[in-house]
C-alpha positions as CSV (number, residue, x, y, z in Angstrom):
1,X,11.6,-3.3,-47.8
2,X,9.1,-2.1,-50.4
3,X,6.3,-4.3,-51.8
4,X,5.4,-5.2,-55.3
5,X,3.0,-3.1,-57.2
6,X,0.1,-4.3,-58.5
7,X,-1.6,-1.9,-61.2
8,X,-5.1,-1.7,-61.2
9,X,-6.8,-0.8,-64.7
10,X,-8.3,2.5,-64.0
11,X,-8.2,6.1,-63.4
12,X,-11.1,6.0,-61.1
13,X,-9.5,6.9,-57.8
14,X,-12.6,5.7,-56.0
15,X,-11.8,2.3,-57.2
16,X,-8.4,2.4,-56.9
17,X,-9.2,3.3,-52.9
18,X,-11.5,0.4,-52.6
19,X,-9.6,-2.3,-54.2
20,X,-6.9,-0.8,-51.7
21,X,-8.6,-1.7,-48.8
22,X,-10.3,-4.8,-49.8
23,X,-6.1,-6.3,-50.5
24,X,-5.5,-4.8,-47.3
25,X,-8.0,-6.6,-45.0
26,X,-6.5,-9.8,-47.0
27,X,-2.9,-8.9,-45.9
28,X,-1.6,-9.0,-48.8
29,X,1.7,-7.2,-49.1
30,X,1.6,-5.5,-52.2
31,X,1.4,-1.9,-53.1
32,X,-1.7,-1.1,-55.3
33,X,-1.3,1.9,-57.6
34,X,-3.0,3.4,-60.5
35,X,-3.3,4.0,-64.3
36,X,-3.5,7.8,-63.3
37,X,0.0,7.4,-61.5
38,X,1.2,6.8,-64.5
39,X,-0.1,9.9,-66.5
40,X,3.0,11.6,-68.3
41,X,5.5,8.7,-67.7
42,X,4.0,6.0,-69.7
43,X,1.5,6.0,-72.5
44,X,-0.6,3.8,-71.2
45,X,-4.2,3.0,-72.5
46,X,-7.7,3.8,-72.4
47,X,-9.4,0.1,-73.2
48,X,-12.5,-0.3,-74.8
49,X,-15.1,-3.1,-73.2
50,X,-15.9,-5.2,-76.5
51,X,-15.8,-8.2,-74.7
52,X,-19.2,-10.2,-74.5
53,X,-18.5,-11.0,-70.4
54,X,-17.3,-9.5,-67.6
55,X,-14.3,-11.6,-67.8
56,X,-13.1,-11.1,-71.4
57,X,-13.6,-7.1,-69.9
58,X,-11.4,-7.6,-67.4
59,X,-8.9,-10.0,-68.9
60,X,-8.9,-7.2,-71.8
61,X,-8.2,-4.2,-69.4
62,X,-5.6,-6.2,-67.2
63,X,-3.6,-7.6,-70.4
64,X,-3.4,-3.9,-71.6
65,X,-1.8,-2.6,-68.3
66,X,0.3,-5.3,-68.2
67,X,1.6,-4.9,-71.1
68,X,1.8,-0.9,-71.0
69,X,3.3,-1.0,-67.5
70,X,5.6,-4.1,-67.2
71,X,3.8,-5.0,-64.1
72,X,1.2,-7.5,-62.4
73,X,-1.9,-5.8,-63.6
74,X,-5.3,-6.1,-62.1
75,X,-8.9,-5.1,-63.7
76,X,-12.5,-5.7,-62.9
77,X,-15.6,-5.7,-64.9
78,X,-19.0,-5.4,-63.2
79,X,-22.7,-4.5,-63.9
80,X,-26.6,-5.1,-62.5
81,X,-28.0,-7.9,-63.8
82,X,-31.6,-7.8,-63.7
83,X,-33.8,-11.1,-63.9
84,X,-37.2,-9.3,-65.4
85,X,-34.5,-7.8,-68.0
86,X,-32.8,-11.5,-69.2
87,X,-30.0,-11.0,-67.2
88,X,-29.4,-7.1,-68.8
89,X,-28.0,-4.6,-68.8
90,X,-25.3,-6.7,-67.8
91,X,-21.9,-6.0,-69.4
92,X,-23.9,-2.9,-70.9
93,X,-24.1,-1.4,-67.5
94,X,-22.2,1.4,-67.8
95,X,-23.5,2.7,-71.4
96,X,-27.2,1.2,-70.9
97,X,-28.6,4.6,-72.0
98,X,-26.6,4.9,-74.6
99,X,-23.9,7.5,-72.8
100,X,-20.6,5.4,-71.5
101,X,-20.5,6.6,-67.8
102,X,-24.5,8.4,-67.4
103,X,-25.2,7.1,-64.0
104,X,-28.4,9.3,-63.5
105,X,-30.1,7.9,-67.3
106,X,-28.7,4.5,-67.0
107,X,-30.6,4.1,-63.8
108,X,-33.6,5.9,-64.5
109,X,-33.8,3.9,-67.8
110,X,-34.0,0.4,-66.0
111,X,-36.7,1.6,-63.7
112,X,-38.6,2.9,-66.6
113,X,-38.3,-0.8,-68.4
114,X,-39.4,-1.8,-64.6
115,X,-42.3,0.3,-64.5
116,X,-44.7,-2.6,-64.9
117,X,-43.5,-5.1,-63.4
118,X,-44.4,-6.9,-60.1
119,X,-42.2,-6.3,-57.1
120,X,-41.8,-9.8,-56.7
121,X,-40.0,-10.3,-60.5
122,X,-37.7,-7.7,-59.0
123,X,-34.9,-9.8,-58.1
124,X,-31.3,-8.2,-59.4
125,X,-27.7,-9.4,-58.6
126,X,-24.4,-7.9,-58.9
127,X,-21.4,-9.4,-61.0
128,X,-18.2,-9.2,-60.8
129,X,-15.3,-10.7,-62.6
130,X,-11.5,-9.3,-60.8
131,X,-8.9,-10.9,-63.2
132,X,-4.8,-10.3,-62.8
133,X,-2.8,-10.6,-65.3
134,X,1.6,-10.8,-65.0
135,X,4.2,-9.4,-67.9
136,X,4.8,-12.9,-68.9
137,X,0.9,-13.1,-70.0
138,X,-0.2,-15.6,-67.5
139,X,-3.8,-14.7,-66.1
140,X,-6.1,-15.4,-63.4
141,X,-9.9,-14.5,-63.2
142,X,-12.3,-14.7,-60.8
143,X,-16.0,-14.3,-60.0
144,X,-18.2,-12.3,-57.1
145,X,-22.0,-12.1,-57.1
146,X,-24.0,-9.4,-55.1
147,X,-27.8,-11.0,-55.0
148,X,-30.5,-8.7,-54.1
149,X,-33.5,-7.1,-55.8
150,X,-34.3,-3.4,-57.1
151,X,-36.0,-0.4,-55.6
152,X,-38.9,1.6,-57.0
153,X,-37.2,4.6,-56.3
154,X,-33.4,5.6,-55.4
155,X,-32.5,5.7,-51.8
156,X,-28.8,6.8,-49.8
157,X,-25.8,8.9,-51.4
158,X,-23.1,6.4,-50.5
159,X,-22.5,4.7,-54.1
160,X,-22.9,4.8,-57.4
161,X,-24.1,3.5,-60.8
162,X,-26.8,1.3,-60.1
163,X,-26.3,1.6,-55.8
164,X,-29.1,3.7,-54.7
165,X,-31.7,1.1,-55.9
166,X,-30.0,-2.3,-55.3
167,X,-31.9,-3.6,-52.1
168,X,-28.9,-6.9,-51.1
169,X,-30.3,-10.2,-49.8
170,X,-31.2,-9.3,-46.2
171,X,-31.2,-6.2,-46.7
172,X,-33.6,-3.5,-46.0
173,X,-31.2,-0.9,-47.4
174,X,-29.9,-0.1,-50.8
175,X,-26.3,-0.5,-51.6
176,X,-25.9,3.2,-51.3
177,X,-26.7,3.5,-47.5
178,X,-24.1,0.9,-46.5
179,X,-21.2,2.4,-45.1
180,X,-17.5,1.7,-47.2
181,X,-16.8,-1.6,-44.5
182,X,-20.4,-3.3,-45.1
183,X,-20.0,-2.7,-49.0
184,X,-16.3,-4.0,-48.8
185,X,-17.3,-6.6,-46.9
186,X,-20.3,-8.0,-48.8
187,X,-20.4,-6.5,-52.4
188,X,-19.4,-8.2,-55.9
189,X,-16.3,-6.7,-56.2
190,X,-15.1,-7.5,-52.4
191,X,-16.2,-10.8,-53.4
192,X,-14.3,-11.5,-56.6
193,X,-10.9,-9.8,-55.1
194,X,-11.2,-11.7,-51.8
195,X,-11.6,-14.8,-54.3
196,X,-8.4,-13.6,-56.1
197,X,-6.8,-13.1,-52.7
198,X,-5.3,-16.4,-52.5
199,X,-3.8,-16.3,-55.9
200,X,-2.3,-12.9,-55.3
201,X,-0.8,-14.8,-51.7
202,X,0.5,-17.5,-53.6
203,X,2.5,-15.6,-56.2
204,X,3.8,-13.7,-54.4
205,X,5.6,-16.4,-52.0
206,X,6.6,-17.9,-55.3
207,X,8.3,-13.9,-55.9
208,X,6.2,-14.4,-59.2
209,X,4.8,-10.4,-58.7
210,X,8.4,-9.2,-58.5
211,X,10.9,-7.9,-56.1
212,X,9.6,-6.1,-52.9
């Protein structure tokens, strides 16, 4: 019997792999797809982030591919939150030099604003908000933080965005010299979907994410 599909809102295959696994550890018996799979069937969206959290991002996203798709939808929004920086660049993560997707300048740009500050006032955290959202509109969000605190320099190849200097709590690496099971197993995002794991479980014994 096949299992429900559960679209995630993105065409970042990298994501798409590491939400896979991260439902799959869960058990969950769903089938997690793409927005790319859907590339020349369906027109479905590109959605701008003008929310002012990670959760109105990721309700925005999910609502979008719901709607666009027909199915349960799925979305995240994350950034580095930085406590010498208020809290920033927080939802700005992505663009924080000004260039949507600059992984390189965004991060050099933070350790520039850094440059004087103490290594103790460099204490950083991950957020995550995972939300799902189903074709009849109803939606679910929920929250993951990563604490940690920032390098002076970048360290390991295994990441991305802000990974090579984010040092997690008891760590002595940076997020980008974990291998893919530590990350899964500790990070933001695992966090937020293994939070939404139980929700996920639920609807679907109540058949509410649609016939396997």
């Amino acid at each position: 019997m096949s299992r429900p599909r559960l679209v995630l809102a993105s065409r970042n295959r990298h994501k798409v792999i590491e939400v896979g696994r991260i439902l799959e550890e869960l058990g969950l018996a769903v089938e997690l797809v793409g927005v790319a799979d859907f590339d020349g069937v369906l027109d479905v969206p590109d959605v701008a982030e003008t929310g002012g959290t990670f959760a109105e991002n990721a309700l925005l996203k999910a609502h979008a591919v719901a709607r666009a798709t027909g199915l349960p939808a799925v979305a995240d929004d994350s950034g580095l939150c930085v406590d010498a920086l208020a809290g920033m660049p927080g939802v700005l993560s992505a663009r924080w030099s000004g260039r949507h997707g600059d992984d390189v300048a965004n991060l050099l740009l933070v350790l520039a604003q850094l440059e004087d500050v103490p290594d103790e006032r460099l204490g950083a955290s991950f957020h995550c908000s995972a939300a799902l959202v189903l074709p009849d509109r109803a939606e679910f969000v929920r929250e993951g933080v990563w604490p940690g605190r920032l390098t002076r320099e970048p360290r390991g190849s295994n990441g991305f965005g802000y990974d090579p200097i984010f040092v997690p709590e008891g760590e002595e690496r940076t997020s980008a010299e974990l291998s893919d099971e530590e990350k899964d197993a500790a990070s933001h995002r695992g966090r937020a979907f293994r939070a939404l794991g139980p929700t996920i479980d639920d609807l679907l014994a109540d058949g509410r994410l649609g016939p396997g």
